[in-house]
PyMOL commands that place a pseudoatom at each C-alpha (Angstrom):
pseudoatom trace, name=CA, resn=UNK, resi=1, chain=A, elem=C, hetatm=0, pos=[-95.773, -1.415, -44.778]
pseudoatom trace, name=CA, resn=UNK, resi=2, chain=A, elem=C, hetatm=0, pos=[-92.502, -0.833, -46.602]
pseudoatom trace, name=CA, resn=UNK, resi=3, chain=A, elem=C, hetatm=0, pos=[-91.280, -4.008, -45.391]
pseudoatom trace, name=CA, resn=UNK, resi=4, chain=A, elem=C, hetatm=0, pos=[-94.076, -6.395, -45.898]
pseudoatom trace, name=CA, resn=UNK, resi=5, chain=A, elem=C, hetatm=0, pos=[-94.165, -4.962, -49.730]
pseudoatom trace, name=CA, resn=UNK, resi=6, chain=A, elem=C, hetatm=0, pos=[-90.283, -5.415, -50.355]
pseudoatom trace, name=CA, resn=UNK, resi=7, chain=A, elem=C, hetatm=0, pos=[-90.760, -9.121, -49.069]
pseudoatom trace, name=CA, resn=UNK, resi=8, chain=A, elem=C, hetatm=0, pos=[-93.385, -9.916, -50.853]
pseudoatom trace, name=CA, resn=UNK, resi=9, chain=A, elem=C, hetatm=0, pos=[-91.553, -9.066, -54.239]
pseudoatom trace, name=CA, resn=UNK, resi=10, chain=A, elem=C, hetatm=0, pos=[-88.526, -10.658, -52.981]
pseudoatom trace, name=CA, resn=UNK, resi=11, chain=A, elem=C, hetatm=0, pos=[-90.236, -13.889, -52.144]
pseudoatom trace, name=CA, resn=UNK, resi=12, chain=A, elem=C, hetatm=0, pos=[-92.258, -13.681, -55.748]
pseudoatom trace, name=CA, resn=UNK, resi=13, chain=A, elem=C, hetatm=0, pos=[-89.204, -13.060, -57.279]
pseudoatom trace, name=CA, resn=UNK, resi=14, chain=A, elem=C, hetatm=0, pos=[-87.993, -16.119, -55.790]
pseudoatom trace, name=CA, resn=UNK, resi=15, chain=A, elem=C, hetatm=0, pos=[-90.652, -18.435, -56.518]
pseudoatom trace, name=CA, resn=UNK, resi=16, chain=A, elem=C, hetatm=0, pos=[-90.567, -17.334, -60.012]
pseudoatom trace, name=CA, resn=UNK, resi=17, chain=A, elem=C, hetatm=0, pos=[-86.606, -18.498, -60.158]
pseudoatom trace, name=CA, resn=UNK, resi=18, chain=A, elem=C, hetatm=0, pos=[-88.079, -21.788, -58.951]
pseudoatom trace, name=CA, resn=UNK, resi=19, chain=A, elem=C, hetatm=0, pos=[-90.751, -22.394, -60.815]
pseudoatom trace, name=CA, resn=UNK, resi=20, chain=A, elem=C, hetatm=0, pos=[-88.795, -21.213, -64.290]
pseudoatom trace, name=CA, resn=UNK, resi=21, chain=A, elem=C, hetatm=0, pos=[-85.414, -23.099, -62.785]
pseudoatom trace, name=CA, resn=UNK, resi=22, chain=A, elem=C, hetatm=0, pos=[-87.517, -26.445, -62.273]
pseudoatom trace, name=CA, resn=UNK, resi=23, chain=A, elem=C, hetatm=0, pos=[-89.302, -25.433, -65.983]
pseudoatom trace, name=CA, resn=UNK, resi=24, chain=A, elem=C, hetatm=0, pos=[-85.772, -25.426, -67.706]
pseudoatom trace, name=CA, resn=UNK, resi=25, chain=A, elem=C, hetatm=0, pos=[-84.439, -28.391, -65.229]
pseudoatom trace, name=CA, resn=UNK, resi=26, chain=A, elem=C, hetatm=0, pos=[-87.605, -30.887, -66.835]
pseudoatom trace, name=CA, resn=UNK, resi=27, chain=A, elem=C, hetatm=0, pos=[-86.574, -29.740, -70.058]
pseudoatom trace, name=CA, resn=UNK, resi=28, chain=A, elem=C, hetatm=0, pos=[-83.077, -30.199, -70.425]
pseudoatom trace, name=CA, resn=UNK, resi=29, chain=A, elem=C, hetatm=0, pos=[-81.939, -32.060, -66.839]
pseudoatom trace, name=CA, resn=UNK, resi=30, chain=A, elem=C, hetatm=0, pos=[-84.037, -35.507, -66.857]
pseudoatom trace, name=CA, resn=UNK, resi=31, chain=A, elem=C, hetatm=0, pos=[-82.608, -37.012, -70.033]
pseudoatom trace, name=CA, resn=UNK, resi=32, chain=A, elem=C, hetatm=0, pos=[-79.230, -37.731, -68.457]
pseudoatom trace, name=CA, resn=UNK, resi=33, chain=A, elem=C, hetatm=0, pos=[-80.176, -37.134, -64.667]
pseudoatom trace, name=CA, resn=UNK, resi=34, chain=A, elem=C, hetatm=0, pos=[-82.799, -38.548, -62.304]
pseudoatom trace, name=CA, resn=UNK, resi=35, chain=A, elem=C, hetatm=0, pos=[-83.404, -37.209, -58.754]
pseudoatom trace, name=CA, resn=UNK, resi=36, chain=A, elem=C, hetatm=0, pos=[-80.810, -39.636, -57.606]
pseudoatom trace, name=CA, resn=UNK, resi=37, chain=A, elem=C, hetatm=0, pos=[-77.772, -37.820, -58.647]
pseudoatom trace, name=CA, resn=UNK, resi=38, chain=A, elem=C, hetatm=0, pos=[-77.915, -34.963, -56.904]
pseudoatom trace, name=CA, resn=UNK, resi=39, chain=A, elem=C, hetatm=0, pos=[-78.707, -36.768, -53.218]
pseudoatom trace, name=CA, resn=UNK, resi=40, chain=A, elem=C, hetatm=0, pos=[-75.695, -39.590, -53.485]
pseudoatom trace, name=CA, resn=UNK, resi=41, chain=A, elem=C, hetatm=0, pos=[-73.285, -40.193, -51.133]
pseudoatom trace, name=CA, resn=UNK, resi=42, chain=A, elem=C, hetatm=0, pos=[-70.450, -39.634, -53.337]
pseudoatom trace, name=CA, resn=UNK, resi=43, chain=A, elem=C, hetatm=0, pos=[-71.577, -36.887, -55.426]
pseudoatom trace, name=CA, resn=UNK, resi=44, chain=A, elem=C, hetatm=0, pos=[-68.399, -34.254, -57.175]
pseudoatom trace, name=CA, resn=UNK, resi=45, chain=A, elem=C, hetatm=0, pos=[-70.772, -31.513, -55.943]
pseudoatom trace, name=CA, resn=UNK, resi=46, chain=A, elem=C, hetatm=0, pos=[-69.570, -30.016, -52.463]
pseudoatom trace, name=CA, resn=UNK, resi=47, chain=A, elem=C, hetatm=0, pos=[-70.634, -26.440, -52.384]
pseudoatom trace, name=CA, resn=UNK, resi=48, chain=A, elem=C, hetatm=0, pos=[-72.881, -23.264, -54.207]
pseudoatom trace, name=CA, resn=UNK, resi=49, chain=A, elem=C, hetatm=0, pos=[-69.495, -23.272, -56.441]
pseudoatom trace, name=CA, resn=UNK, resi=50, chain=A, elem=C, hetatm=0, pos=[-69.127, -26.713, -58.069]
pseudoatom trace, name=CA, resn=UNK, resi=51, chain=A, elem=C, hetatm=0, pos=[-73.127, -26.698, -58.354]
pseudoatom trace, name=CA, resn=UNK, resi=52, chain=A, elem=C, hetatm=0, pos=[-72.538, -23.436, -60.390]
pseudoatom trace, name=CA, resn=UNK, resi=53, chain=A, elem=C, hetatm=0, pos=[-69.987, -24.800, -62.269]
pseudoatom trace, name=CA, resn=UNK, resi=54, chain=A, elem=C, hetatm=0, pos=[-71.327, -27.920, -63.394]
pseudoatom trace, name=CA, resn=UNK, resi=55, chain=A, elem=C, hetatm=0, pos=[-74.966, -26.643, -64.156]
pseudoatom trace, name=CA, resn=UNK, resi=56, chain=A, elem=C, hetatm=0, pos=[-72.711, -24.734, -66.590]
pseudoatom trace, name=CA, resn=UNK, resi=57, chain=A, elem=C, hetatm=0, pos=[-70.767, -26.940, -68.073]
pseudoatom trace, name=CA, resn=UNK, resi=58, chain=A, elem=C, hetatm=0, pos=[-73.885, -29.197, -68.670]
pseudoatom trace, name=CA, resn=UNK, resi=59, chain=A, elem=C, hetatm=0, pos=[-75.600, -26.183, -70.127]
pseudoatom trace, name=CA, resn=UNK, resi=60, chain=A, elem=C, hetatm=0, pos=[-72.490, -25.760, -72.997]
pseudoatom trace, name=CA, resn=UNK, resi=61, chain=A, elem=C, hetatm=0, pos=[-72.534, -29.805, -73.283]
pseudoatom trace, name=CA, resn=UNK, resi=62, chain=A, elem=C, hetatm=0, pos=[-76.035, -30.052, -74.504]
pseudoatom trace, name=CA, resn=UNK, resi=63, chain=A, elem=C, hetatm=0, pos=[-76.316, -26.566, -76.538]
pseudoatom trace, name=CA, resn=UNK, resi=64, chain=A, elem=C, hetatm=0, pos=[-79.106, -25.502, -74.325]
pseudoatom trace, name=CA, resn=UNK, resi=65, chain=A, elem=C, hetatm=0, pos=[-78.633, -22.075, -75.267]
pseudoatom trace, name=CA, resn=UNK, resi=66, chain=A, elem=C, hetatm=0, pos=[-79.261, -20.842, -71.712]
pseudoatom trace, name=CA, resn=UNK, resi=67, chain=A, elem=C, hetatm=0, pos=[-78.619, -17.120, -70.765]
pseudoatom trace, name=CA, resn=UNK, resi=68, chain=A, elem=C, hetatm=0, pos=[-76.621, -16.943, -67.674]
pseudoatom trace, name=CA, resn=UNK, resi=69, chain=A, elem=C, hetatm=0, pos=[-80.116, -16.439, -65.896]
pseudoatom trace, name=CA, resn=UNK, resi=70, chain=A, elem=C, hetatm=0, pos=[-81.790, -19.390, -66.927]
pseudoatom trace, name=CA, resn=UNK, resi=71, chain=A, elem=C, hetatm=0, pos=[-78.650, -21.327, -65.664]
pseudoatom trace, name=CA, resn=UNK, resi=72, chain=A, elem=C, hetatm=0, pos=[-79.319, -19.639, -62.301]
pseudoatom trace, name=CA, resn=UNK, resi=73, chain=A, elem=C, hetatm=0, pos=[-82.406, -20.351, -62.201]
pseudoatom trace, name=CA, resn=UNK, resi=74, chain=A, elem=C, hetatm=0, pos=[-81.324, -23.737, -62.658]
pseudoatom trace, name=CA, resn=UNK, resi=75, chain=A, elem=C, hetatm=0, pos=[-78.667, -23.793, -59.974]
pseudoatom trace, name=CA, resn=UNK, resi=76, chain=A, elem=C, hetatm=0, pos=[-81.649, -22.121, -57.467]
pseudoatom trace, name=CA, resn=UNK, resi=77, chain=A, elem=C, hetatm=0, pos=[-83.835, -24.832, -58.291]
pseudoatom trace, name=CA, resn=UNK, resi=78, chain=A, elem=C, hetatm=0, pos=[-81.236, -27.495, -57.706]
pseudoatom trace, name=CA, resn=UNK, resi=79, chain=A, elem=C, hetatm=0, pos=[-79.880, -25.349, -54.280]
pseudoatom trace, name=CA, resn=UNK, resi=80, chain=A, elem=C, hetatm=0, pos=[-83.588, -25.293, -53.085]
pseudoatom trace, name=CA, resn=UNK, resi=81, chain=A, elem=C, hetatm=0, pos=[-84.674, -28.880, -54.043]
pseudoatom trace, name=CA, resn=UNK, resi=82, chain=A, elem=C, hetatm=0, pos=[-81.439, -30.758, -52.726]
pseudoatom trace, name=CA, resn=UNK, resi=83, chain=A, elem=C, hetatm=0, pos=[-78.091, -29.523, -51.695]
pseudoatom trace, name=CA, resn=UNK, resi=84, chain=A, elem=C, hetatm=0, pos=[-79.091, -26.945, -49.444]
pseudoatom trace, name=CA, resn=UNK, resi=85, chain=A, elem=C, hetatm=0, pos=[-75.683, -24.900, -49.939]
pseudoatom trace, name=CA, resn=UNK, resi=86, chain=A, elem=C, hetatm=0, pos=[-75.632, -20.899, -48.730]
pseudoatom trace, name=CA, resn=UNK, resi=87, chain=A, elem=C, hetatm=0, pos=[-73.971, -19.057, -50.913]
for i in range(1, 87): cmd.bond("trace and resi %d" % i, "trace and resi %d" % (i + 1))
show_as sticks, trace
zoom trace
């Protein structure tokens, strides 16, 4: 019973990173990218690092003002939704 609880806050936690990483991805994200970027052939980002990274750097770029959270939550969302990259 242990177990099924524990997953089931781990999995809502989760979904909640999604849902606000998609949230702040809308937001800030779709004025300069479209879903294109992130599935070229040729794309700078190559693993859970240079997504962090660059997430990051476009975070300081346009003064989002995200905690480092929020910027994870963005990196999750991007991880789940397209590169695919373990950690």
């Amino acid at each position: 019973m242990r177990k099924i609880l524990l997953l089931s806050i781990l999995l809502a936690g989760t979904s909640f990173a999604n849902e606000e990483g998609g949230e702040l991805h809308e937001e800030s994200c779709v004025r300069c990218h479209d879903s294109g970027m992130y599935t070229r052939d040729n794309s700078k980002i190559q693993n859970h690092f240079d997504l962090r990274s660059q997430v990051s750097a476009c975070a300081n770029n346009l003064g989002t003002g995200w905690f480092p959270d929020e910027e994870g939550s963005v990196v999750d969302y991007l991880n789940n939704q397209y590169y695919k990259f373990k950690e």
